[in-house]
TORKOL-4160 file (C-alpha; in steps of 0.2 Angstrom, whole numbers, padded with zeros to 4 digits, m for minus):
248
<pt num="1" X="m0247" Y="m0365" Z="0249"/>
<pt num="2" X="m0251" Y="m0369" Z="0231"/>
<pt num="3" X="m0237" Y="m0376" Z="0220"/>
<pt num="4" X="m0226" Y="m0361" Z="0214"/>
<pt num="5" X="m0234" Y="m0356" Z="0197"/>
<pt num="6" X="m0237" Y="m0338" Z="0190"/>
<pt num="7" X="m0244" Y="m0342" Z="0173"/>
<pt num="8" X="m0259" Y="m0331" Z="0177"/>
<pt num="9" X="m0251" Y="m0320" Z="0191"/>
<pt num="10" X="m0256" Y="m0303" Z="0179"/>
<pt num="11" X="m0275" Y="m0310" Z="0180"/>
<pt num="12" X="m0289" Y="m0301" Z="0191"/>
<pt num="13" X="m0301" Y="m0315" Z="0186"/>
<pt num="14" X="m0319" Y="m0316" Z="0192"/>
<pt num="15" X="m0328" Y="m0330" Z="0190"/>
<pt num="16" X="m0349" Y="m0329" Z="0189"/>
<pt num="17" X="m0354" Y="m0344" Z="0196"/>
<pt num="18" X="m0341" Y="m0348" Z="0205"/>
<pt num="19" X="m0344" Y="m0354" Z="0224"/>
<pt num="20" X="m0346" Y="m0373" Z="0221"/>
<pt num="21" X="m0344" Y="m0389" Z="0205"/>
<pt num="22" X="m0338" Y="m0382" Z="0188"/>
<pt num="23" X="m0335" Y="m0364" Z="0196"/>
<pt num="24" X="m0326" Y="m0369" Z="0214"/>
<pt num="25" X="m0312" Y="m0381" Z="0202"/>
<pt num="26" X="m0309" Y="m0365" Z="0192"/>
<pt num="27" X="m0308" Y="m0354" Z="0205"/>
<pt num="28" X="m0293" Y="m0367" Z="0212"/>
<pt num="29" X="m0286" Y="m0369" Z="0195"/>
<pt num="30" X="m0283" Y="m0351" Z="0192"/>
<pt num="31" X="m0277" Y="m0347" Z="0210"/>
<pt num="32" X="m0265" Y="m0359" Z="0209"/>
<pt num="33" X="m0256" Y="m0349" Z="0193"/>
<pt num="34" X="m0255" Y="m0336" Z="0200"/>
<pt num="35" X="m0271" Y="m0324" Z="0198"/>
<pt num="36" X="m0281" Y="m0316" Z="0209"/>
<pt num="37" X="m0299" Y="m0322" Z="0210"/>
<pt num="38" X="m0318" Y="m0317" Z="0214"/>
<pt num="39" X="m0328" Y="m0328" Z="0216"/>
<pt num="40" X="m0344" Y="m0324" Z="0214"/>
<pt num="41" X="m0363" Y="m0332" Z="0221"/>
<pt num="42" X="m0379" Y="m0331" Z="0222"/>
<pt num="43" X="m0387" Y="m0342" Z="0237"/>
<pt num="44" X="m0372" Y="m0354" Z="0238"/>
<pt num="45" X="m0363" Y="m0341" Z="0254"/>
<pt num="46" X="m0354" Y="m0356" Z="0266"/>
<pt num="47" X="m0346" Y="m0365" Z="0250"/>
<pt num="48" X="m0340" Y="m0349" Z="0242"/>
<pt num="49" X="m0334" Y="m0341" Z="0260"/>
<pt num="50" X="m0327" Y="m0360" Z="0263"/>
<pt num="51" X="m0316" Y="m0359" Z="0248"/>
<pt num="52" X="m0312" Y="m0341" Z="0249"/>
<pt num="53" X="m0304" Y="m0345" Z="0263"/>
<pt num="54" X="m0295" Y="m0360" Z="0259"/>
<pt num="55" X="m0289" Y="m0351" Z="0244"/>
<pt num="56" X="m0283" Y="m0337" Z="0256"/>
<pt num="57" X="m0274" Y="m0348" Z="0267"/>
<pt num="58" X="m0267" Y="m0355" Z="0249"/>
<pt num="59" X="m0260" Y="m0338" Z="0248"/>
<pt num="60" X="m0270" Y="m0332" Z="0233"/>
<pt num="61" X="m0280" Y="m0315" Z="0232"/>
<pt num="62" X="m0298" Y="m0319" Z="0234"/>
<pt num="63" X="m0313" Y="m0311" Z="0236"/>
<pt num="64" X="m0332" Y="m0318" Z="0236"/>
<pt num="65" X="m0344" Y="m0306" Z="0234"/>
<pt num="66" X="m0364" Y="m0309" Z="0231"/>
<pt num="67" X="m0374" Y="m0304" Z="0217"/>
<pt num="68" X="m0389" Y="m0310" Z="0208"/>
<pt num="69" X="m0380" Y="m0307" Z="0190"/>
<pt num="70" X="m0395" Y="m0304" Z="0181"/>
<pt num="71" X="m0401" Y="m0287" Z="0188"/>
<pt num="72" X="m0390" Y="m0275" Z="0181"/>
<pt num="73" X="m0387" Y="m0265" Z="0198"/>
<pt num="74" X="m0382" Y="m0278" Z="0207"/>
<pt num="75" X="m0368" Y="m0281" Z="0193"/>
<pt num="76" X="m0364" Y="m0263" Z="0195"/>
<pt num="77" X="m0360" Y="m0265" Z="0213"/>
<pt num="78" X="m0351" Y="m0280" Z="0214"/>
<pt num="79" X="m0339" Y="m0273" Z="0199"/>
<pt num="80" X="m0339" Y="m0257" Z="0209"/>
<pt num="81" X="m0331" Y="m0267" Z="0225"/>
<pt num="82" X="m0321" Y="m0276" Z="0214"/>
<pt num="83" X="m0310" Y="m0261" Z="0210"/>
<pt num="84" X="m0310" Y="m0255" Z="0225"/>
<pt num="85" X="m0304" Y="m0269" Z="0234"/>
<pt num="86" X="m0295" Y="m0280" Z="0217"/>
<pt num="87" X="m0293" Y="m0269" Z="0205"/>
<pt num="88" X="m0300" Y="m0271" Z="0187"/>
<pt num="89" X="m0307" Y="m0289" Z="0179"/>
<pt num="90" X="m0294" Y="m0292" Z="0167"/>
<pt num="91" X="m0303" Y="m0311" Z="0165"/>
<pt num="92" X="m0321" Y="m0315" Z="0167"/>
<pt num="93" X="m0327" Y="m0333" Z="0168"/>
<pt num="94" X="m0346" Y="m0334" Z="0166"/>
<pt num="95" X="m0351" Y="m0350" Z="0173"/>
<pt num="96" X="m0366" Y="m0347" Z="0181"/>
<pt num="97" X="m0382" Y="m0355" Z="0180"/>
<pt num="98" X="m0398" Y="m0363" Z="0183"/>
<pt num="99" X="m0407" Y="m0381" Z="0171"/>
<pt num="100" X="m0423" Y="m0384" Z="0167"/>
<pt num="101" X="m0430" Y="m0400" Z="0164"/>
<pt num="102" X="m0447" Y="m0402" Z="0155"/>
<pt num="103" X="m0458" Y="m0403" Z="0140"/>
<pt num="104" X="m0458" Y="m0385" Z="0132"/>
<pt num="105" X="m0476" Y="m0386" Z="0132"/>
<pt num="106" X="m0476" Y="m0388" Z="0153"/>
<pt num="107" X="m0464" Y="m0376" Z="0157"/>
<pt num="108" X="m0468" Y="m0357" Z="0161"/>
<pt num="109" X="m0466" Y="m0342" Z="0158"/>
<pt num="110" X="m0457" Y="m0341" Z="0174"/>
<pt num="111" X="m0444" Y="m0355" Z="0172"/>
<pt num="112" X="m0441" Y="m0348" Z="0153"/>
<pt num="113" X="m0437" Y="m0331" Z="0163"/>
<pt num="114" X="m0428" Y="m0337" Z="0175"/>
<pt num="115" X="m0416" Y="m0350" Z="0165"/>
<pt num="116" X="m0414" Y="m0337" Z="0151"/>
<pt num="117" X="m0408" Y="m0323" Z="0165"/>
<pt num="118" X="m0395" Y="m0333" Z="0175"/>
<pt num="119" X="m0388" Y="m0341" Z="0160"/>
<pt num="120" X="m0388" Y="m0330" Z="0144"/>
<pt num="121" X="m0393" Y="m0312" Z="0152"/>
<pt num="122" X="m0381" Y="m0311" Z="0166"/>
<pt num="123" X="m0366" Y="m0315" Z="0155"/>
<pt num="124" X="m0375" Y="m0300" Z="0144"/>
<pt num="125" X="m0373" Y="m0290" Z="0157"/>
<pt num="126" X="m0357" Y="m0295" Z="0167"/>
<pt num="127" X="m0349" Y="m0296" Z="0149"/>
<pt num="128" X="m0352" Y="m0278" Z="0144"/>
<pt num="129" X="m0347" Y="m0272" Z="0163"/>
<pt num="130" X="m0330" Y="m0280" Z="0160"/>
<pt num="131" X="m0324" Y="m0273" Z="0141"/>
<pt num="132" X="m0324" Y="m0258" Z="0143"/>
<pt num="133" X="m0307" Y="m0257" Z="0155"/>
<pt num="134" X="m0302" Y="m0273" Z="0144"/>
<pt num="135" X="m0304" Y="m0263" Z="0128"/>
<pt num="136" X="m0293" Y="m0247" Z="0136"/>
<pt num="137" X="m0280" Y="m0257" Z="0141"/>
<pt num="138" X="m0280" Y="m0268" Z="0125"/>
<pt num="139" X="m0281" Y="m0284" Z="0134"/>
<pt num="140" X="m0296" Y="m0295" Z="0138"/>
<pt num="141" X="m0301" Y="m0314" Z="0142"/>
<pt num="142" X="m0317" Y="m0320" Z="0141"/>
<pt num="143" X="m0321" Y="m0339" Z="0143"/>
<pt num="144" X="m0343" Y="m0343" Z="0143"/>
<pt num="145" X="m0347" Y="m0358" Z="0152"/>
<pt num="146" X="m0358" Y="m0368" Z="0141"/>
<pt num="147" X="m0365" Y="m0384" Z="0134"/>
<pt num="148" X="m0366" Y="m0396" Z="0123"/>
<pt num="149" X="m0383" Y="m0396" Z="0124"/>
<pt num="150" X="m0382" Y="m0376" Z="0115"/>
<pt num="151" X="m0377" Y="m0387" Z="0099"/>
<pt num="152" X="m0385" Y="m0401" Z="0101"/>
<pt num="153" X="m0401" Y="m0396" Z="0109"/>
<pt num="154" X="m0410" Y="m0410" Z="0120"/>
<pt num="155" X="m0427" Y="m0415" Z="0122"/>
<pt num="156" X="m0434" Y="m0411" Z="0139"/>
<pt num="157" X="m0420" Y="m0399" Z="0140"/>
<pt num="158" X="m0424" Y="m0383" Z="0127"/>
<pt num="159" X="m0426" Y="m0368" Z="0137"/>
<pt num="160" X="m0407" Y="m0375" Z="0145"/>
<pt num="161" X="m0404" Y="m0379" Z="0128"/>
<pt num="162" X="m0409" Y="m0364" Z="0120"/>
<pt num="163" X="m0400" Y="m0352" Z="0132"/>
<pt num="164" X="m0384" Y="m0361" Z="0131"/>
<pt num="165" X="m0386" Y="m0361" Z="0112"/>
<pt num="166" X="m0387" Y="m0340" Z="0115"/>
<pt num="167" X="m0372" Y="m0342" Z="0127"/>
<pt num="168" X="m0364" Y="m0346" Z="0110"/>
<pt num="169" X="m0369" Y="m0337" Z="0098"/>
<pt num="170" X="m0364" Y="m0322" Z="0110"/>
<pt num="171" X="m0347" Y="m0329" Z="0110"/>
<pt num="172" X="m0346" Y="m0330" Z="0094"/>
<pt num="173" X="m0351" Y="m0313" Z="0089"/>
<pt num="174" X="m0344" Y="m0305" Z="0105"/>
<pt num="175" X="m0325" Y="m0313" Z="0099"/>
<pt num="176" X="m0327" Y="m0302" Z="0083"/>
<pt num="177" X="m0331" Y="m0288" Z="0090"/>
<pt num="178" X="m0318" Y="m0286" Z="0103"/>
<pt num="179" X="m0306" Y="m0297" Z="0095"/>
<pt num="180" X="m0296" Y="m0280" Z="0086"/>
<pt num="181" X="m0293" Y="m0274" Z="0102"/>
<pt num="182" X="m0284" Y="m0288" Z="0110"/>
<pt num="183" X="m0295" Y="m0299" Z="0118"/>
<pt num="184" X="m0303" Y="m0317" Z="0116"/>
<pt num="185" X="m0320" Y="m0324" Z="0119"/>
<pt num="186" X="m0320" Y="m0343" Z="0119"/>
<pt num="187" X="m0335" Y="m0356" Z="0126"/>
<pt num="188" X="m0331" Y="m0371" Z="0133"/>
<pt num="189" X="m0348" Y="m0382" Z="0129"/>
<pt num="190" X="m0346" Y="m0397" Z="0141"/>
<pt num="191" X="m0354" Y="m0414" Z="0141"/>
<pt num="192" X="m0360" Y="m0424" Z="0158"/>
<pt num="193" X="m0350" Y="m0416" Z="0171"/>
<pt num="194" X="m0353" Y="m0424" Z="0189"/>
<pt num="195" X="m0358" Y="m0410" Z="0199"/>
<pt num="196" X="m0372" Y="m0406" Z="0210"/>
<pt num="197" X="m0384" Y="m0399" Z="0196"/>
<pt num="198" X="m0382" Y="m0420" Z="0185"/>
<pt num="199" X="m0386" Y="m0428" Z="0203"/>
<pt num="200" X="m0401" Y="m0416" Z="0206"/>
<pt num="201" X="m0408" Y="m0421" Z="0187"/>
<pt num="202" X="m0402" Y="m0440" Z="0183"/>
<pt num="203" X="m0404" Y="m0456" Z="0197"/>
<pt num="204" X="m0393" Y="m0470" Z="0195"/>
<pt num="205" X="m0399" Y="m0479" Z="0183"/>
<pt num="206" X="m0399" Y="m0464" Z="0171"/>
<pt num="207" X="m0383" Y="m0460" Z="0174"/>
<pt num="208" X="m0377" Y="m0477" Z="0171"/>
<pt num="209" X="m0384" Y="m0477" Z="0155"/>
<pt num="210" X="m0378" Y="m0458" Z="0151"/>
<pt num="211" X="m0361" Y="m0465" Z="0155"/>
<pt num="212" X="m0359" Y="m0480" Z="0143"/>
<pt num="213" X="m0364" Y="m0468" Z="0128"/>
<pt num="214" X="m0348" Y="m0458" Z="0131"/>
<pt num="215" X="m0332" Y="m0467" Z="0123"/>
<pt num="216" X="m0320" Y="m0464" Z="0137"/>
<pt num="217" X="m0332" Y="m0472" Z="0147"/>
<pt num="218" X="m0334" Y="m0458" Z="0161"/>
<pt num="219" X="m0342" Y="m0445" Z="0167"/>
<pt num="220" X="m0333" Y="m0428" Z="0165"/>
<pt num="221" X="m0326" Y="m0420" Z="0185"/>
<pt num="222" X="m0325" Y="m0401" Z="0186"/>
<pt num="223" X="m0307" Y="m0402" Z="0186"/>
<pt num="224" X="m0308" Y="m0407" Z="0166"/>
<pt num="225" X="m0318" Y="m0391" Z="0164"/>
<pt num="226" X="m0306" Y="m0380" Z="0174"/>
<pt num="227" X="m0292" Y="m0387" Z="0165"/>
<pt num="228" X="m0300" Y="m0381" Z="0148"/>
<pt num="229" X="m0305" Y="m0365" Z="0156"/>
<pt num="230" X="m0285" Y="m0360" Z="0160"/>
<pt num="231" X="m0280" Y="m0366" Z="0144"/>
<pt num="232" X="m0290" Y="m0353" Z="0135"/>
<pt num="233" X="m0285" Y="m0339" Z="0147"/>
<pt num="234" X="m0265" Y="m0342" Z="0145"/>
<pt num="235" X="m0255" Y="m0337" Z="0135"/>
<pt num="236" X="m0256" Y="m0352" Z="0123"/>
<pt num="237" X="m0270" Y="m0349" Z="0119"/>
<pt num="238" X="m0270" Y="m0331" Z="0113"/>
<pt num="239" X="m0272" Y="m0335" Z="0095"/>
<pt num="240" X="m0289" Y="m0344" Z="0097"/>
<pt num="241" X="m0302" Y="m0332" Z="0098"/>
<pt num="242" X="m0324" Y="m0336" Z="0095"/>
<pt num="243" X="m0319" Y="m0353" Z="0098"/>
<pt num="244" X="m0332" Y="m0366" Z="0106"/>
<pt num="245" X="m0324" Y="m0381" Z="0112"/>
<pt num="246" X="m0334" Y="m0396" Z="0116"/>
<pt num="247" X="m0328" Y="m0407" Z="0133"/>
<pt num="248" X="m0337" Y="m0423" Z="0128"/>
């Protein structure tokens, strides 16, 4: 059993991207106060059925449920099945996503599709899917999943860059928009985090040296993110709204 909490126990919370790294410690952080979690994936099914059913014997509400979140019927379905069997998303998380690495000049057409769909289009869609039972019931959290690299931007790196630097600016403008009617959209734009996606990119020595450039002198763990991530869905947080705050 997870340690008695019920901080977010009003919560029906879906997090996009949600099966494994940055998502999976979410996922466990929400659980454990209390809300009721879907976990969604594209291609990851063992590690999001694995930790559906380790939040389940936790005793949290879960479900997992697949969708390719940037085809707009398929974000239509899995909300559909949501309510069915959850009830309505009262708390979206949009972490998913996909990196790029590459000089802009190599990189397709393709690749600039398909990072620009899983990380800027699909919170697009999943986004307006969720408001409009947020804006009814006058209630809403929205936390985007992005990067410091959206700020910064990051040679190799801009078509990542450039979609997380959307991810943003829809944050932004999204908070104002909805903001009257009682809900928040914040971004949390990480640093390094060591999670399956740096290992893929960086070897050892890279990461070495990526390391002693950050003044704590580590790497970031999923668990800092999700730690962020429940700050800005409680009820602390309530006042902070179009906020991007940097993990770095």
């Amino acid at each position: 059993m997870f340690p008695q909490s019920n901080e977010l126990e009003a919560y029906t919370c879906l997090i996009a991207g949600g099966s494994r790294g940055i998502g999976a410690a979410i996922a466990r952080a929400v659980a454990a106060r209390g809300a009721s979690v879907i976990i969604n994936y594209r291609s990851s099914e063992l590690e999001a059925l694995r930790l559906a059913r380790d939040l389940r014997e936790k005793g949290a509400g879960v479900l997992a449920i697949r969708a390719d979140l940037s085809r707009e019927n398929e974000v239509e379905r899995m909300f559909t099945r949501i309510e069915a069997e959850m009830g309505n998303v009262n708390a979206l998380v949009y972490n998913a996503g996909v990196s790029q690495r590459g000089l802009l000049i190599e990189c397709s057409e393709e690749q600039w599709d398909r990072v620009m769909n899983a990380n800027l289009k699909g919170a697009f869609l999943c986004c307006r899917r969720a408001l409009p039972y947020m804006i009814r019931e006058r209630f809403g959290r929205i936390v985007n999943i992005a990067s410091v690299l959206g700020i910064t931007g990051a040679s190799y790196e801009s078509i990542y860059s450039s979609a997380k630097g959307g991810l943003i600016a829809l944050t932004r403008s999204l908070a104002q928009e909805v903001g009257p009617s009682g809900i928040t959209v914040n971004a949390i734009a990480p640093g390094p985090i060591f999670t399956d996606m740096l290992r893929e990119e960086l070897d050892e020595d890279e990461m070495a040296d990526l390391t002693r450039e950050i003044p704590v002198g580590r790497l970031g763990c999923p668990e800092d993110v999700a730690a962020a991530c429940v700050f800005l869905l409680g009820r602390e947080a309530s006042f902070i709204n179009g906020h991007i705050l940097s993990l770095d």
